[in-house]
C-alpha positions as CSV (number, residue, x, y, z in Angstrom):
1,X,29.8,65.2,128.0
2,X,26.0,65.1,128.1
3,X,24.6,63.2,124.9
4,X,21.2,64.3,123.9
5,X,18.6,62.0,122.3
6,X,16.4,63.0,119.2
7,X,12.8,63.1,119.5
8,X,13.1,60.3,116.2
9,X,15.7,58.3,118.4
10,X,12.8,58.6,121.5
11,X,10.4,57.5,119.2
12,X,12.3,54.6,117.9
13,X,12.7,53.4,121.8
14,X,9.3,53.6,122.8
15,X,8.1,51.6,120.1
16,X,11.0,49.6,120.5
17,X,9.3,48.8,124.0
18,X,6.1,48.6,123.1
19,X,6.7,46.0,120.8
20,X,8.7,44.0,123.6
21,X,5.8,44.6,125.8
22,X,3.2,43.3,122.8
23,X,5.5,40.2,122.2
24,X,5.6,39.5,126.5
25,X,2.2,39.5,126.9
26,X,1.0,37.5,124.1
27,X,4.1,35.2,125.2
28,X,2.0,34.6,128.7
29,X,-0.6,31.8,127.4
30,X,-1.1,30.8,130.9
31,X,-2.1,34.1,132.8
32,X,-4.7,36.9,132.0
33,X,-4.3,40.3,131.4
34,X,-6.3,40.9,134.3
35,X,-3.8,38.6,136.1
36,X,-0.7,40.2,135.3
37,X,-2.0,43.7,135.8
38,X,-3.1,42.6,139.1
39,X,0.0,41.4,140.1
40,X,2.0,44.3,138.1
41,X,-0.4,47.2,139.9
42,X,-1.5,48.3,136.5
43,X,-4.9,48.7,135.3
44,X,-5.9,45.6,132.7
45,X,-7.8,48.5,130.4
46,X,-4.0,49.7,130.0
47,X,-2.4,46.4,129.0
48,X,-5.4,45.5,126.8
49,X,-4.9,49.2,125.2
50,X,-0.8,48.3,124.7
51,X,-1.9,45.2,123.4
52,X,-3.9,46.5,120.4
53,X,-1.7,49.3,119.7
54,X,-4.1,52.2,121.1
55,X,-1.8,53.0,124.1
56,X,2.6,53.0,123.9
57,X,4.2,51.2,126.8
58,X,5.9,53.8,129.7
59,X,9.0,52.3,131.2
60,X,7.4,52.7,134.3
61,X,5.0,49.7,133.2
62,X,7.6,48.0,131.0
63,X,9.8,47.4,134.5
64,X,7.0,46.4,136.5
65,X,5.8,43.9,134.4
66,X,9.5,42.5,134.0
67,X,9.5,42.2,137.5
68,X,6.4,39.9,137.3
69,X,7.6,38.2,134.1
70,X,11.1,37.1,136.2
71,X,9.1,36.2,139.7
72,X,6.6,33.6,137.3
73,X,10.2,32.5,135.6
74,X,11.5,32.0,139.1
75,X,8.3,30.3,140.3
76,X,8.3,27.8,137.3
77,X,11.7,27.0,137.7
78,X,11.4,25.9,141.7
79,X,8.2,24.1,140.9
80,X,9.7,22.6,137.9
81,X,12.8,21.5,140.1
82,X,10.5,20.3,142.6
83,X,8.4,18.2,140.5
84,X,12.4,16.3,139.0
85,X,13.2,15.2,142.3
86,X,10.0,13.8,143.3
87,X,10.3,11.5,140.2
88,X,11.3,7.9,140.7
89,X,15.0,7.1,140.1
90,X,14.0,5.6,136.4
91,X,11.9,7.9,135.0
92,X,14.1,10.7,135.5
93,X,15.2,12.2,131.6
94,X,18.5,14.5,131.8
């Protein structure tokens, strides 16, 4: 049984993305725009449109820039790990 989607429930979900793309990318203090279109192969004019409401996110750029989003996490995390076992033995907090 095929269940079809109403152009009002379509419209819901892409704003609903939108507005998870908005709230990511204002969540990134550390990186640009240009930086995270750069590494998401999307043009920074695009994510400064989604930003400021001009231009809806496309799943399309919604998955690539999770794909950045989790490989910073992941990146973070390592370095984070990294810089816990180089402390000395006291000043290590749980």
């Amino acid at each position: 049984m095929t269940e079809t989607v109403s152009y009002y429930q379509y419209g819901n979900a892409m704003a609903d993305l939108t507005d998870a793309v908005r709230l990511a990318l204002d969540a990134v203090p550390f990186a640009s725009l240009r930086a995270v279109a750069r590494e998401a192969g999307v043009s920074h004019v695009l994510l400064v449109k989604i930003r400021q409401g001009e231009l809806s996110a496309t799943p399309d750029v919604a998955a690539r820039l999770a794909v950045v989003f989790e490989g910073w996490a992941r990146a973070s995390q390592d370095a984070a790990r990294g810089v816990r076992r180089a402390l000395p033995r006291r000043g290590r907090k749980a």
